[in-house]
Every structure is written in C-alpha cells, then in structure tokens.
N, C-alpha and C positions, 0 to 999 in steps of 0.2 A: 560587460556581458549582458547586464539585464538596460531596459531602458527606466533614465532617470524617474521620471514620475511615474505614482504609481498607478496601475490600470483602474480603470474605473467600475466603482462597484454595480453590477448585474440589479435589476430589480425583482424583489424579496420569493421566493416560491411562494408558493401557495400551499404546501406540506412541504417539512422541514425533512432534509435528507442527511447524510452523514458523507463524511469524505472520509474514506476504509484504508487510505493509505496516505499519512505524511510524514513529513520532519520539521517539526514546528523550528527543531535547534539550529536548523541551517536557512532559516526562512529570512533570517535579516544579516546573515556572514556569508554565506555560501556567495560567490564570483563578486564582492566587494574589490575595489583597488586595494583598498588599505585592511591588513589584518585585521579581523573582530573578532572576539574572542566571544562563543558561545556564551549566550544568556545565561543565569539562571533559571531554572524551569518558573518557581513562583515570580519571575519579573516583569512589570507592567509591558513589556513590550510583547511577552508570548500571550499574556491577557487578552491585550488589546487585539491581539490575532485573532484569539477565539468570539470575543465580543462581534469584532465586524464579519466573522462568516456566520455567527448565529441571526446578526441582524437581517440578514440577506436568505435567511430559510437555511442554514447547513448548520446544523444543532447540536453537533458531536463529530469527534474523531477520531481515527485511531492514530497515536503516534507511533511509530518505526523507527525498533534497535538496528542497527548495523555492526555494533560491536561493542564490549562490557560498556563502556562510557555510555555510550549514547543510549542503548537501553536501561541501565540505572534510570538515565536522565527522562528518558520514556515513563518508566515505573515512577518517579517522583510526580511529575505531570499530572499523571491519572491517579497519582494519590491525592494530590490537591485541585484538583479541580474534577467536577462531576461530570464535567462535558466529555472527558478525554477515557477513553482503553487507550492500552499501552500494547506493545509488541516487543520480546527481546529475539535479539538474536543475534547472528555471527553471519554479518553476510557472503555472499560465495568469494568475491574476491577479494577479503580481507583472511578468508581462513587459511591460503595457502603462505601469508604472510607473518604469520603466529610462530614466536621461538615455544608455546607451549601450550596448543592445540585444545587438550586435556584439562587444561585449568580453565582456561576460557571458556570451555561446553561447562565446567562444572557451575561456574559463574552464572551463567542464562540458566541451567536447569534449577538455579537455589533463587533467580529471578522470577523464574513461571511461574514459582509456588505460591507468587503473591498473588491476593482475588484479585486485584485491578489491573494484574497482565492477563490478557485476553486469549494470546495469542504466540506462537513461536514464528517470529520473521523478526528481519525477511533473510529466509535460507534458498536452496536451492541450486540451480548453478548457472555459470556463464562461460561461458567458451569463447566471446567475443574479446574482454579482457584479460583474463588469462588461458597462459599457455599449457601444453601440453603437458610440461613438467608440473604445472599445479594440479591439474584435474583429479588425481586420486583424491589429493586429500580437501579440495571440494567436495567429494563426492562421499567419504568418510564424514565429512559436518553434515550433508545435509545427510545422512543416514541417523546421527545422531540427532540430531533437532527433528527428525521424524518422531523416533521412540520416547524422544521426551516428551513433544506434546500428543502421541498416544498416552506415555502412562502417567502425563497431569490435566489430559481433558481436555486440552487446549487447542484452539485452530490453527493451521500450519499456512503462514503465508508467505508464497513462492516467487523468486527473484527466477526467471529464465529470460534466457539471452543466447539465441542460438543454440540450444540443447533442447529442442523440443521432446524429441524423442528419447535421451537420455534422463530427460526428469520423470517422463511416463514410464520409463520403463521400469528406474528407481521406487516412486512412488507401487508399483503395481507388485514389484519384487518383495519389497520390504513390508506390503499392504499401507494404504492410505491411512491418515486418523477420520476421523466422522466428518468433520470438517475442514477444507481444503481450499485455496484463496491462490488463484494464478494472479500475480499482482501487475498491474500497469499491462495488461495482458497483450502477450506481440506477435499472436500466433496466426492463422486465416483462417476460413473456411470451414477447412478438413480438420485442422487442430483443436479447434470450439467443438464441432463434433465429438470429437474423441473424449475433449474435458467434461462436455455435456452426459455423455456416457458413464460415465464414472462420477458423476454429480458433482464433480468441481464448481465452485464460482468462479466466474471472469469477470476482472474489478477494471473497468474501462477508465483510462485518465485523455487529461489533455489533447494527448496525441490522435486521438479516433475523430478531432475537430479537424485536424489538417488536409491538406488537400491530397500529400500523395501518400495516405493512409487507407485507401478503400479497401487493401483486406482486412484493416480492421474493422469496419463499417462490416464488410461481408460476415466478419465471425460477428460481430453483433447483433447482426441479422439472424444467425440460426443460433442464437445462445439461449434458453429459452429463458424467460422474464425475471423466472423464480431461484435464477445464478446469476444474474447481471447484477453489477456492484458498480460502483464510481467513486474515483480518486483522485487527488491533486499530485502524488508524489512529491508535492513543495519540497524545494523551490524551483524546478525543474518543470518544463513542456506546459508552459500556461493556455490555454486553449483558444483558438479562434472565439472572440474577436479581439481579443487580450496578450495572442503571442507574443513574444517579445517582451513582455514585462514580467518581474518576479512573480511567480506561482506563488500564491497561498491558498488556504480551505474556503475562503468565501468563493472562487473561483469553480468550485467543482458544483455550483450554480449552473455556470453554463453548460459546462458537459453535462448534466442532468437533465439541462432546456434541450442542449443539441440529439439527445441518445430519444429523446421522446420524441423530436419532430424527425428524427430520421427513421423511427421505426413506428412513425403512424401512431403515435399514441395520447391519448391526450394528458394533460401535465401532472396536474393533482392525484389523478390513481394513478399516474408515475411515481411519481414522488413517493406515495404512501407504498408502492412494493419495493421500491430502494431502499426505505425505512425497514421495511419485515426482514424484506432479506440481510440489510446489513446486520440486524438482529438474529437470523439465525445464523449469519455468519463465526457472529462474534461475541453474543448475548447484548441482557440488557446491560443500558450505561448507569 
C-alpha cells in the first residue's frame, strides 16, 4: 500500500508549526501486509515519530479518537508527552455500527473532561461511506458530540465527506461551540466561504499538494489566514513530494512550505500564524 522506504525528511522550518490532525496509533500498522497490532502510546516507536517531526520544525500535535479505544489511547499520549493534545471521539462511520450508541457517547464525554483532550473529534458525517440506513443515527452522534464539547469548552473537529450542506446545516440548527475545525478540509470555493462566515477553521492536509486538487487550492485561497490550519491525517494522503509513502507529522512540513508558496506568502510569518491559530484552535500545549 505504502512505498517501502521511508520518505525523506523535508528541511527544518524556520518556525515550528503543529500538525492539528493525526493518528500517531495507525502510523506504523495501518496497510502493513502482516497484522501489527497497535503500539502502546508511551513506546519508543510513537516517540520516535514525534522526535523526527519536532526535528523538522512541527512541535506538536494533535492526536485523533475515532472510537472509545483509540481516543483512551489519544488521551494517554497527551498525558505523557507534552508535545501532544488529544481528540476523543466516535467517528461518523463507526457510530452507525455501535450495538450501544449511548454508552459509547457516555465514554468520550467522561474522556473530554480530561485537560489534555483538547478537543471532540473527529465527528461529523459521511455519506460517501455510509448508507442511507446509517445516516440518522450519524447524525444523532454528531448532535451529541456537538453538546458535549459546548458544555466542556471543548473544540469540535469535523470529519465531512460528501455532506457539505448537511453538516452546516446541523452545526447552524444545533448552534456551533466557539470553536470549530473542518478536518482534512474537502470542500471548494463556495464552501470555504460559507465556513469562513461562521468562523470555522479549515485544517488543509496532504491532499491540497496534489495535482487534481485545485478546488482545494481555490478554498485556500479565499480562507482567510487566521482559519487556515495544516494536518497530516497520518498515515494517509502524504503530500507532494512524498506521495506514495506513509504519512507522518514531520510531513505536514511540506504542506506548510506548499500552502505558503501557493498563496504568496513568505515562510516564517507563515509558519508563526499556523502556530497562533492552531493555538486558538485548540489552546496551549
């Protein structure tokens, strides 16, 4: 799936930025041939991950629940190590798979109460992989993972996929919490607009380096500075010049070098409004 050696590391920014969305726990099992069975959070190998993207200028990250497991495993992370926020959450296509929905939300909301989860994600919805018969009760989680991180403070980071307009519509019905994170953002133009409006962040990954991506280049064009975020989604959509090999946080390097030379800007007071904003996205680390 991925190519054997690993991509080569990017030369160090010049201010250090954050990668706002990953999964450090899939970064060395995710499309293996042979089963791996999830690290432990404190083991040298997720370390070592965060070591080589801090050496490279990306200083901090946030890691991303998908479901009880893996956000526990997000919230241990960021209890042991300083670099890391955590995210819990249930994400859209796994809640319509739940024998009990209810326990599940109860699980992330007694997660968020921790200081070192930042954040409720990644919720949201998807319509691309699930069907019709799921969509309610998507749509009931990410109602509940709204209200929870309204009433723990928390920022709400959004998994959309084909539901542009149903997530806006949810988010505007239900009212937004203060802070709001379109994740891996896949939306164009007219959609950035819209997020723009309503003071969303749009957390640009990998994918905005590709070639038959230019609406996402278009919505990063009219995003304005002070919502634009960058992420790796590790281990997934590793960026131009590096596609094709596993995704990690030292890589959201490039899409940091790529989002500055494509919107005119020059590097270092890029880098330092990546840094503010990913701070007011998500606080300090």
């Amino acid at each position: 799936m991925y190519r054997a050696e690993p991509a080569p590391q990017p030369e160090p920014l010049p201010f250090p930025v954050a990668d706002s969305h990953t999964h450090l726990d899939l970064v060395d099992t995710f499309g293996s041939e042979e089963e791996v069975p999830v690290p432990a959070p404190d083991a040298p190998g997720v370390r070592a991950r965060l070591d080589e993207a801090e050496a490279v200028g990306v200083a901090r990250v946030v890691q991303v629940g998908t479901d009880v497991a893996s956000s526990r495993w997000a919230a241990a992370l960021a209890d042991g190590d300083a670099r890391v926020l955590a995210a819990a959450a249930l994400h859209p296509n796994e809640a319509p798979r739940l024998p009990d929905l209810d326990a599940a939300l109860a699980e992330i909301d007694a997660l968020a109460a921790l200081p070192r989860v930042a954040a409720l994600g990644e919720t949201g919805l998807d319509y691309f992989r699930t069907a019709e018969d799921g969509r309610d009760t998507q749509r009931r989680s990410f109602r509940a993972h709204i209200a929870i991180a309204k009433e723990r403070g928390k920022a709400l980071v959004i998994h959309d996929r084909d539901a542009h307009e149903d997530v806006l519509s949810v988010l505007d019905a239900d009212g937004a919490p203060d802070r709001v994170v379109l994740h891996c953002f896949s939306g164009d133009f007219a959609f950035a607009k819209e997020c723009a409006r309503r003071g969303f962040f749009m957390s640009f990954a990998g994918n905005v380096t590709f070639k038959n991506a230019q609406h996402l280049r278009d919505a990063a064009s009219v995003a304005p500075p002070e919502l634009v975020l960058v992420e790796t989604d590790a281990p997934f959509m590793a960026p131009v010049p590096v596609r094709g090999h596993r995704n990690h946080p030292a890589l959201t390097n490039y899409t940091a070098r790529f989002l500055a030379d494509h919107l005119g800007r020059d590097l270092e007071p890029w880098c330092e409004r990546l840094w503010a904003n990913t701070e007011a996205a998500f606080g300090t680390w």
